[in-house]
C-alpha positions in Angstrom: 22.2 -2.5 76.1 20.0 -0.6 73.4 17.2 -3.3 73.2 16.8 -3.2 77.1 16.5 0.5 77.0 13.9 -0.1 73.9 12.2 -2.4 76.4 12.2 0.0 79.1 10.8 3.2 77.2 8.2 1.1 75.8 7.4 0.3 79.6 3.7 -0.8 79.7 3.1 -1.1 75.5 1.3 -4.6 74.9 1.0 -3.3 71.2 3.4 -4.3 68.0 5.9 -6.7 68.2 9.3 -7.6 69.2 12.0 -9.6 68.0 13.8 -12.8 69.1 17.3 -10.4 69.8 15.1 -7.8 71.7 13.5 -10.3 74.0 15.9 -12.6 74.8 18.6 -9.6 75.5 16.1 -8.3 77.9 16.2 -11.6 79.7 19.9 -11.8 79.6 20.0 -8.0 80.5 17.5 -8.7 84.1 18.8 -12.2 85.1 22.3 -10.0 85.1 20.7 -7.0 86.6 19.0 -9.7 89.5 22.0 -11.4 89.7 23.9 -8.0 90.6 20.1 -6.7 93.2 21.4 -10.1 95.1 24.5 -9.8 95.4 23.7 -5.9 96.6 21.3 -7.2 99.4 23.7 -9.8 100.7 26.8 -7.8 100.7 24.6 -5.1 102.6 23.6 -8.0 105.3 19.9 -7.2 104.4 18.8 -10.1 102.6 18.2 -13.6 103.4 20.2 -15.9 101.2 20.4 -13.2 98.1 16.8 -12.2 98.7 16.0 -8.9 99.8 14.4 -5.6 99.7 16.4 -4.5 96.5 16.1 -7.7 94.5 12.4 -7.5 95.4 11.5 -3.8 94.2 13.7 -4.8 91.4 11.7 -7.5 90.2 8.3 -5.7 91.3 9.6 -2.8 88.9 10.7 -5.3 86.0 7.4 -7.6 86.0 5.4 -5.2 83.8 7.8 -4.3 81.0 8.5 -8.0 81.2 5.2 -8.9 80.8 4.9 -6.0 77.8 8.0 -7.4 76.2 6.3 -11.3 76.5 3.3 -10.2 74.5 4.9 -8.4 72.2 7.0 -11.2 71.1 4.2 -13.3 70.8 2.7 -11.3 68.8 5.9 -11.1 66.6 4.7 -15.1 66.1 1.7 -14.3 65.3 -0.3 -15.3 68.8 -2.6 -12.9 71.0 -0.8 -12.0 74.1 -3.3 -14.0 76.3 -1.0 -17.3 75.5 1.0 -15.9 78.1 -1.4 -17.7 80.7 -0.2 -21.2 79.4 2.5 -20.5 81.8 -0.3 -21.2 84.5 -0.7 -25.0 82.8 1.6 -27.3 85.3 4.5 -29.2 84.1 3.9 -28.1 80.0 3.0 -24.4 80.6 6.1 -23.2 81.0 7.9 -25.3 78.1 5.1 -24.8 75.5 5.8 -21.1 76.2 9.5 -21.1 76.0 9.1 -22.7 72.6 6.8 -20.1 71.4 9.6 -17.4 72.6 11.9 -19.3 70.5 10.3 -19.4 66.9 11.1 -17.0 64.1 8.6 -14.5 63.9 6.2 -13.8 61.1 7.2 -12.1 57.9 6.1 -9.4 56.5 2.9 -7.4 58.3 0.6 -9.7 60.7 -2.1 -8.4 62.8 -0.1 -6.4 65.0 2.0 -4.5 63.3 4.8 -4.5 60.5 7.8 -6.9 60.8 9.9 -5.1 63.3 13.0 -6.8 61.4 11.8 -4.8 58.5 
């Protein structure tokens, strides 16, 4: 729960980098946290199949720390944040940019900052 807190105080920073552990438990940590806004809106009766008011200010408040957290891990890989537009590529965007979320990051000091496992 600590690295989705980190993510959340560090709210709009696109600057530094972040680790393969603190990205991927802030994905684990919203897809629950989505999971749980759908559930809320259908037990309520105020959603449409899962999708309601509260899943959608919950993913309208999430997109830009998960955005933030997205460029700061590639920039843990060494990459400029703007690689985050490969996602607009159809059919490969999306798996060349899972990949990159995948790789170890950089040792030592890059371009945009100090090794955060450091």
């Amino acid at each position: 729960m600590n690295w989705y807190l980190k993510v959340l105080k560090q709210y709009a920073d696109f600057s530094g980098r972040a680790r393969r552990k603190e990205y991927w438990m802030f994905v684990l940590f919203n897809i629950i946290f989505a999971i749980a806004a759908m559930i809320l809106d259908t037990v309520l009766g105020i959603g449409f199949a899962g999708f309601g008011p509260i899943y959608g200010l919950y993913l309208l408040a999430m997109l830009i720390p998960s955005i933030a957290v997205g460029v700061r891990r590639l920039h843990d890989i060494g990459k400029s944040g703007w690689m985050m537009l490969v996602i607009f590529i159809p059919f490969v965007g999306g798996i060349w940019l899972l990949i990159l979320f995948i790789l170890e990051g950089q040792a030592g000091t890059n371009e945009y900052g100090p090794n955060p496992k450091e």
